[in-house]
C-alpha positions in Angstrom: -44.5 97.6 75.8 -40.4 98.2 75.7 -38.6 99.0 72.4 -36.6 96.3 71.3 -32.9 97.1 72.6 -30.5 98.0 69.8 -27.4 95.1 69.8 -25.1 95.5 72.8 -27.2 98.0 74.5 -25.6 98.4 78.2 -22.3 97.1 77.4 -18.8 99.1 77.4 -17.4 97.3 74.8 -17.4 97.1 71.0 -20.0 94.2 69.8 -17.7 90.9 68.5 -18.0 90.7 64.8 -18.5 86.9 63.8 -15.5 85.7 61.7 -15.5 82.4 62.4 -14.0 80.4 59.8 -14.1 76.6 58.5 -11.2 74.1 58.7 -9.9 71.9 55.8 -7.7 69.3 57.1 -5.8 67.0 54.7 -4.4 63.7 55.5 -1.4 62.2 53.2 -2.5 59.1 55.4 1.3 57.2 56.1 3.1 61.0 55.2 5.7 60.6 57.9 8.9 58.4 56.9 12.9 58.1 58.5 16.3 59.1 56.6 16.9 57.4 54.0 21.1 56.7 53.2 20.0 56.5 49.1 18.5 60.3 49.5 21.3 61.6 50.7 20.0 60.8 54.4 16.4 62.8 53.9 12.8 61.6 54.6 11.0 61.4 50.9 9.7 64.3 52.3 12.3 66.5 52.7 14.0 65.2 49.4 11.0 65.4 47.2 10.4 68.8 44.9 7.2 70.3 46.4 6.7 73.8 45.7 3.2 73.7 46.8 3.8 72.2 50.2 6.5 74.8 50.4 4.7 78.2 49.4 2.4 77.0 52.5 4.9 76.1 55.1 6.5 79.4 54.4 2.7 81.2 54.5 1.8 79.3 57.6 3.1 77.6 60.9 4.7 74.1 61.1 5.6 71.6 63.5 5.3 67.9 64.5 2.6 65.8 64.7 3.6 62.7 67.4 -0.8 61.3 66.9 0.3 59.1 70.3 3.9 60.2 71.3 7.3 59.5 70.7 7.5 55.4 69.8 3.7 54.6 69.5 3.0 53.2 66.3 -0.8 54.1 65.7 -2.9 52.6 63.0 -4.7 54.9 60.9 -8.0 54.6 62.6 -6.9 54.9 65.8 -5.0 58.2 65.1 -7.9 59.5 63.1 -10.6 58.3 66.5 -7.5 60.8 68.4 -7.8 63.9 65.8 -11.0 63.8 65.6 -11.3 64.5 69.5 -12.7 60.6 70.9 -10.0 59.6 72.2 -10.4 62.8 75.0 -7.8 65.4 75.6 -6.4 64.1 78.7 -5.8 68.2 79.4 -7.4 69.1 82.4 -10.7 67.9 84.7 -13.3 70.0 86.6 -15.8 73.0 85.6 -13.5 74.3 83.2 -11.2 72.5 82.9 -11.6 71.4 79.1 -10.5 67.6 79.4 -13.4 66.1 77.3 -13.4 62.3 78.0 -12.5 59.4 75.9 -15.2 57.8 74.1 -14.5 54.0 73.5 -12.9 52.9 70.2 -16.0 50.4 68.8 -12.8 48.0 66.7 -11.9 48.7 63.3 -14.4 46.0 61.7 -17.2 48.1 62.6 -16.0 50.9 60.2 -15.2 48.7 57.7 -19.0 47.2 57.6 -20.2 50.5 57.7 -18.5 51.9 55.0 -19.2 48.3 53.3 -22.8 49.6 53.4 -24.2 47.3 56.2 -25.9 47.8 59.5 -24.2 47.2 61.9 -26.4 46.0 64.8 -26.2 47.7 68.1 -24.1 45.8 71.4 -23.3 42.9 69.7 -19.5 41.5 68.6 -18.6 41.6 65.4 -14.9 41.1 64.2 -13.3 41.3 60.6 -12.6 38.0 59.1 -10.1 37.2 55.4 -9.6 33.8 54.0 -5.8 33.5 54.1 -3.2 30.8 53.1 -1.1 29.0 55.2 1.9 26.5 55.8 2.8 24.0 59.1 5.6 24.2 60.0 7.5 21.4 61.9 5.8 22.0 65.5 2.4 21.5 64.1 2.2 25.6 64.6 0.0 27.1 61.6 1.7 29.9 59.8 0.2 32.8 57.4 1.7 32.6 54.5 0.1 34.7 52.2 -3.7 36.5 51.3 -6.8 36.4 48.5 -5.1 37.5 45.0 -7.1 39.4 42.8 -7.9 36.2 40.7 -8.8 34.4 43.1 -11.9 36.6 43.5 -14.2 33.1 42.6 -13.2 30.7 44.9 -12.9 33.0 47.6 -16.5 33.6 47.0 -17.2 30.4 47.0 -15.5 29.7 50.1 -17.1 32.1 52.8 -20.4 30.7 50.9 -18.8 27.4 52.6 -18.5 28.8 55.7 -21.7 30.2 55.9 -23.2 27.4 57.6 -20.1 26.3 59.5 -20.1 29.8 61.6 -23.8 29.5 61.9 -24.0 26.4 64.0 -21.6 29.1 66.6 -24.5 31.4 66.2 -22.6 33.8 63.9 -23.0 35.2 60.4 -20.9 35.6 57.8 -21.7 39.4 55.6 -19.3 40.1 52.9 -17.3 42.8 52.2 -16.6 42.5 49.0 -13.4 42.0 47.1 -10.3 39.8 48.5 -12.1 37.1 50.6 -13.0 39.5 53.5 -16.3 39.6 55.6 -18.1 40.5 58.8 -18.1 38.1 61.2 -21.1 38.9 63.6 -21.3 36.7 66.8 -24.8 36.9 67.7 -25.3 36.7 71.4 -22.1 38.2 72.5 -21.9 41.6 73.8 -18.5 42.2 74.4 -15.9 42.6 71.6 -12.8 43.2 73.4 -10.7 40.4 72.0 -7.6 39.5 70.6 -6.7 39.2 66.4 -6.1 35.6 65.4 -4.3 37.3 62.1 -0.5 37.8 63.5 -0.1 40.7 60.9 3.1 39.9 60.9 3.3 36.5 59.1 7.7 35.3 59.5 7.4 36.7 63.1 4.2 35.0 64.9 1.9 31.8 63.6 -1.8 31.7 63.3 -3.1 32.9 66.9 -5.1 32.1 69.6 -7.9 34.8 70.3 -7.7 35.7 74.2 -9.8 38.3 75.7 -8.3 41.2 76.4 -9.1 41.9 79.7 -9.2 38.2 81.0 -9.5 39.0 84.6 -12.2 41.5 84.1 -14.7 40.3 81.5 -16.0 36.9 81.8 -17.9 37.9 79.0 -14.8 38.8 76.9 -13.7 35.0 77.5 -17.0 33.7 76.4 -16.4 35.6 73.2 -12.8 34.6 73.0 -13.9 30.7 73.8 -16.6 31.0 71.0 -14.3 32.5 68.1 -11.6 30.1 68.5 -14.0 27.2 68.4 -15.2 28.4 65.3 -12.1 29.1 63.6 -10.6 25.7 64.1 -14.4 24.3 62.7 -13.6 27.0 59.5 -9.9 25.6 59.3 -11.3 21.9 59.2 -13.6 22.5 56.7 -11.2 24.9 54.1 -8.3 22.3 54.7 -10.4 19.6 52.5 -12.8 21.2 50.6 -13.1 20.4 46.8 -12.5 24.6 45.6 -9.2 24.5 47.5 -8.5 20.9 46.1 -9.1 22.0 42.5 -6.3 25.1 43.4 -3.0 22.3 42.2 -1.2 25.2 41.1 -1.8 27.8 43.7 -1.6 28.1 47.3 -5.3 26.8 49.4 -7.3 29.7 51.2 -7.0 27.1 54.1 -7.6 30.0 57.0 -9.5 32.1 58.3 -8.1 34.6 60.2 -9.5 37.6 62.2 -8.7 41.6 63.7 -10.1 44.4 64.1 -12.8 43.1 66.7 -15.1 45.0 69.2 -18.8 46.2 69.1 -20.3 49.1 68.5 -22.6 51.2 70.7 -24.5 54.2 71.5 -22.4 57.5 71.3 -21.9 60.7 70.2 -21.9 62.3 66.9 -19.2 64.3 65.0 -21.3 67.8 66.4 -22.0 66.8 70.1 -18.0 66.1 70.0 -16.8 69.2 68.6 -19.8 72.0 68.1 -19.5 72.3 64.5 -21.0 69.9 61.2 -18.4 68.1 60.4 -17.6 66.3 56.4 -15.1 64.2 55.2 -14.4 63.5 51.4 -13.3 59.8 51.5 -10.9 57.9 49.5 -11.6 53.8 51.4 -14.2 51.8 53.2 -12.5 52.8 56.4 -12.9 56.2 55.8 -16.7 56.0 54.5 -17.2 53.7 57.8 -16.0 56.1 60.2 -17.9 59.3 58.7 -20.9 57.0 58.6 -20.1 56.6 62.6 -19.8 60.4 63.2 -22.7 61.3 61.2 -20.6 63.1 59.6 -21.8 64.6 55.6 -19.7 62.6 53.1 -18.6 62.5 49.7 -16.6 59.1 48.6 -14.4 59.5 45.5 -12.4 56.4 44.3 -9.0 56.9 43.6 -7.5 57.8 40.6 -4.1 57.0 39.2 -3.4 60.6 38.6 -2.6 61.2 42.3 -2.4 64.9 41.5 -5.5 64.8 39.8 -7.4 63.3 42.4 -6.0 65.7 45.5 -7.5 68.1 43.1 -10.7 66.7 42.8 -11.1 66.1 46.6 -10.1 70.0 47.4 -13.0 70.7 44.9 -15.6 68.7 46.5 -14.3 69.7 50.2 -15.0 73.3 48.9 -18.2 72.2 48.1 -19.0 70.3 50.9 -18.3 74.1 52.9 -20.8 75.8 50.9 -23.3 73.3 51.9 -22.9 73.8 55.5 -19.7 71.6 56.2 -17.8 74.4 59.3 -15.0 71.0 59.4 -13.8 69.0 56.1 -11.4 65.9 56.2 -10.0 65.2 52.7 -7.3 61.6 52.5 -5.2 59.8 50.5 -3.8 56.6 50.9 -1.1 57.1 48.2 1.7 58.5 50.6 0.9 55.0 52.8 0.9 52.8 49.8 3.9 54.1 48.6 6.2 53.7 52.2 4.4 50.1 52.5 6.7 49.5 49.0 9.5 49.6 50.8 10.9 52.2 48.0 11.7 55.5 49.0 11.5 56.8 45.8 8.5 55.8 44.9 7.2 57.4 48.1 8.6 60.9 47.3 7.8 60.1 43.4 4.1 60.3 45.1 4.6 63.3 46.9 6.0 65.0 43.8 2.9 64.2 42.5 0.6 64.9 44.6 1.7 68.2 45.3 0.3 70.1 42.1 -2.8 68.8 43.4 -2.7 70.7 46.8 -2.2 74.2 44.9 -6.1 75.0 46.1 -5.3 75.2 49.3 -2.8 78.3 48.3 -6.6 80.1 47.7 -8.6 77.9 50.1 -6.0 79.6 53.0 -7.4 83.3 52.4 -10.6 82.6 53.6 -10.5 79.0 56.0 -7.4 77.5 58.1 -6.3 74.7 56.0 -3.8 71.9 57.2 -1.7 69.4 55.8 0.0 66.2 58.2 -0.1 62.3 57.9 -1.7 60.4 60.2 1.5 58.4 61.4 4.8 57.2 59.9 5.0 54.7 57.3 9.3 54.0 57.1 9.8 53.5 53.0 13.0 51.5 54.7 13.4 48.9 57.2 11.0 45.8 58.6 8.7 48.0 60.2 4.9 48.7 59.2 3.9 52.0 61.0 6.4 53.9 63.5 6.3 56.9 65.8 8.2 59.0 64.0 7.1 62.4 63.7 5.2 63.6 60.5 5.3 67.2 58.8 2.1 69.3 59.9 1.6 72.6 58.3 -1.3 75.1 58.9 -2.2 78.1 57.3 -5.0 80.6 57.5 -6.2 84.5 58.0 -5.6 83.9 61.6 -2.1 81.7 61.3 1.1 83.9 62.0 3.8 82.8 59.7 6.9 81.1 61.6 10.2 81.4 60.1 10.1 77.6 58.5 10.0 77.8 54.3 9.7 74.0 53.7 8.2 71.5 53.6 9.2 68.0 55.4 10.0 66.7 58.9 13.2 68.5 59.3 12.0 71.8 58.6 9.2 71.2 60.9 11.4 70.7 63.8 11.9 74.3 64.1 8.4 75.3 63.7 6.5 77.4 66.3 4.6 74.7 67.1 6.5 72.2 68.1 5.3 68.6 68.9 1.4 68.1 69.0 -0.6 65.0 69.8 -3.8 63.8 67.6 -5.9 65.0 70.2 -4.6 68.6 70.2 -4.9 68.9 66.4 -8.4 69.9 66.2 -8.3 72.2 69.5 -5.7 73.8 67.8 -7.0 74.4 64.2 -10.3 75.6 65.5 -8.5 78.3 68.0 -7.0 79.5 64.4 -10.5 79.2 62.8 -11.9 81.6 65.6 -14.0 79.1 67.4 -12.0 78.2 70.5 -14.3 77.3 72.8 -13.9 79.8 76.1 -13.3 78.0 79.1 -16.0 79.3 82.0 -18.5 79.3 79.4 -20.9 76.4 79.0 -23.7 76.0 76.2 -24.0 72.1 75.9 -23.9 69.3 78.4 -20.3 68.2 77.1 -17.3 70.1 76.9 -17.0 70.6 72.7 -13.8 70.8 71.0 -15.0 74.2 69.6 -17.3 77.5 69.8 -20.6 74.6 69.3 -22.6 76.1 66.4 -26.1 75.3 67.6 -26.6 74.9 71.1 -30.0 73.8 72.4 -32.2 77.0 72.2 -35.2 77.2 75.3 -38.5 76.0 75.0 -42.1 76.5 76.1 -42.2 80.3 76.0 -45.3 81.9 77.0 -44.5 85.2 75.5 -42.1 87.1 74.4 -41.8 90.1 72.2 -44.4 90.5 69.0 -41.2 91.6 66.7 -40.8 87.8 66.2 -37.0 86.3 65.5 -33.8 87.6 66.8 -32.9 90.5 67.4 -30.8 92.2 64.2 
């Protein structure tokens, strides 16, 4: 019988230590913004007091993060599908050439059910539905005129109960989601999601609208699902108009409509781990959030916001910590105050958040000895102007062991201009914070089926050995 070999017997070079480290990212969800005249011609960003956010721009590398490019306006879950490596890389094809390919977006609703707490059943289209309030206007066109308030929590209650049976006889079903007149809408029998909103988001610009499918040419059976919502929306429209809750409302507006987004289906795919090689966590802050680490099978701890927006950063470092001594190699950690704050539409109350949030960030000042920590928004959200989300860049700032300092001290998107790193996409953002973290995966290597976004932490091991050696486990 041979001697077990010592490690790296036969080879001519030193054996690689394993320093592979974990990755906190954090998302001031909304962080990027445009000049604003009142502050002096800054971004909040650049005008707001942030020592924090400075000692680690000056400690680690900066540049831009454009999630889609220059003038796409994402929405939050589409530029967090991107930086958590779905959408695919688009770098490359072949053997080794890295491009990992784009996994299908399943629609917005189906986060928000799961993060609601429901089940959201397998090929079938499912869309998010609000009661809303309306107005005609002269053409007979229906227009949005405004949503649930919070006192109206009763009737709108009472209402989708309403509806419950009017959606039913189109074979769907109505499942809450709690608070301002919002549910699932699940339309049984219909595979294909892939249709347009009836909510026009923006409610001076566009009226109530019809749902089309989105790719009419293609998908008969994204017309059938099209055909079937609109049908039922006009029944749900009937119905509201006259019913005695929105009668009784003399001195405030009827929840008249019922408007929907968000739609598509969800299906069979891959986890957080088969994506990227490493467990992945995510310390949550909305449903959307909860929803899409639910999707990922990704470990997660929800904390609610709390008004003390420094506080509560503070809190979420704290459990992300935890979450990495429990296994977690990857931890999300987001706030929605920075995107609350530019939705406003007052700049100073959007760097009055970052001011505030910043003591709560001074963690990651210890966090950054010994994992590569980030800090970017997922898009812009302009605290000026008639605009919801924007391409504009956004700040991103990382800092590690691993991370050579560039010559940038501050924080904010002008700063970041001259950073090392220049402009990144959401779908280089992980690539790039696990090559920091020591867990680039080496191209001309391949230990899983699917190219991984990093060094994967537990390929599949062979089976159905015969034999082997009688030392038992691996070698040491």
């Amino acid at each position: 019988m041979s001697a077990i070999p010592p490690p790296g017997y036969g080879e001519t070079q030193p054996r690689l230590v394993d320093d592979r480290l974990p990755v906190v990212l954090v998302v001031l969800d909304g962080l990027g913004d445009r000049p604003v005249p009142a502050l002096g011609d800054r971004t909040p960003s650049e005008a707001a007091h942030t020592p924090v956010l400075d000692a680690l721009a000056a400690r680690g590398c900066s540049g831009w993060h454009l999630p889609f490019g220059w003038g796409r306006a994402p929405a939050s879950e589409l530029a967090h599908w991107a930086m958590f490596g779905f959408a695919g890389s688009g770098a490359g094809s072949g053997a080794d050439g890295g491009g990992a390919g784009a996994v299908p977006f399943p629609g917005r609703a189906v986060l928000e059910a799961l993060g609601a707490g429901h089940d959201v059943p397998l090929g079938t289209a499912v869309t998010h539905a609000a009661l809303r309030t309306s107005a005609v206007g002269g053409d007979g066109r229906v227009w949005i005129t405004g949503r649930v308030a919070p006192d109206d929590a009763s009737d709108a209650a009472a209402l989708l109960d309403v509806l419950g049976p009017v959606v039913a006889r189109h074979g769907a079903e109505l499942l809450s989601l709690g608070g301002r007149g919002e549910a699932l809408l699940v339309l049984h029998g219909h595979a294909d999601g892939a249709v347009t909103d009836s909510d026009p988001f923006f409610e001076d610009r566009h009226p109530w609208l019809r749902v089309l499918p989105t790719v009419p040419e293609a998908s008969p059976a994204g017309a059938a699902t099209a055909e079937t919502l609109n049908a039922l929306l006009l029944d749900a429209r009937a119905t509201l108009v006259d019913h005695p809750v929105n009668r009784s409302r003399w001195a405030r507006p009827a929840l008249d409509v019922l408007t929907t987004k968000w739609s598509g289906a969800r299906e069979a795919q891959p986890d957080f781990v088969a994506r990227t090689g490493v467990a992945g966590a995510a310390v949550t802050s909305t449903r959307l959030y909860r929803g899409l680490a639910r999707l990922l099978g990704m470990d997660h701890r929800h904390l609610a916001p709390v008004a003390d927006v420094g506080e509560d950063l503070r809190a979420r470092l704290a459990c992300a910590e935890e979450l990495i001594a429990a296994g977690a190699r990857f931890v999300h950690v987001h706030t929605k105050t920075t995107d609350d704050a530019g939705h406003t539409k007052e700049p100073c109350a959007k760097l009055e958040v970052l001011e505030a949030a910043d003591p709560g960030l001074a963690g990651l000042l210890d966090l950054a000895d010994r994992a590569v920590v980030a800090v970017t928004g997922d898009h812009a959200t302009p605290s000026t102007g008639g605009v919801l989300h924007t391409g504009d860049p956004t700040p991103l700032v990382v800092a590690g062991p691993t991370v050579r300092p560039d010559p940038v001290t501050a924080f904010g998107e002008a700063p970041a201009a001259s950073g090392w790193y220049g402009a990144i996409r959401a779908a280089e953002l992980l690539p790039l914070l696990f090559g920091h973290a020591n867990r680039p995966v080496f191209l001309g290597h391949r230990a899983t089926a699917h190219r991984t976004l990093a060094l994967p932490d537990d390929p599949e091991p062979m089976t159905g050995l015969s034999g082997g050696s009688s030392a038992g486990g691996p070698p040491r």
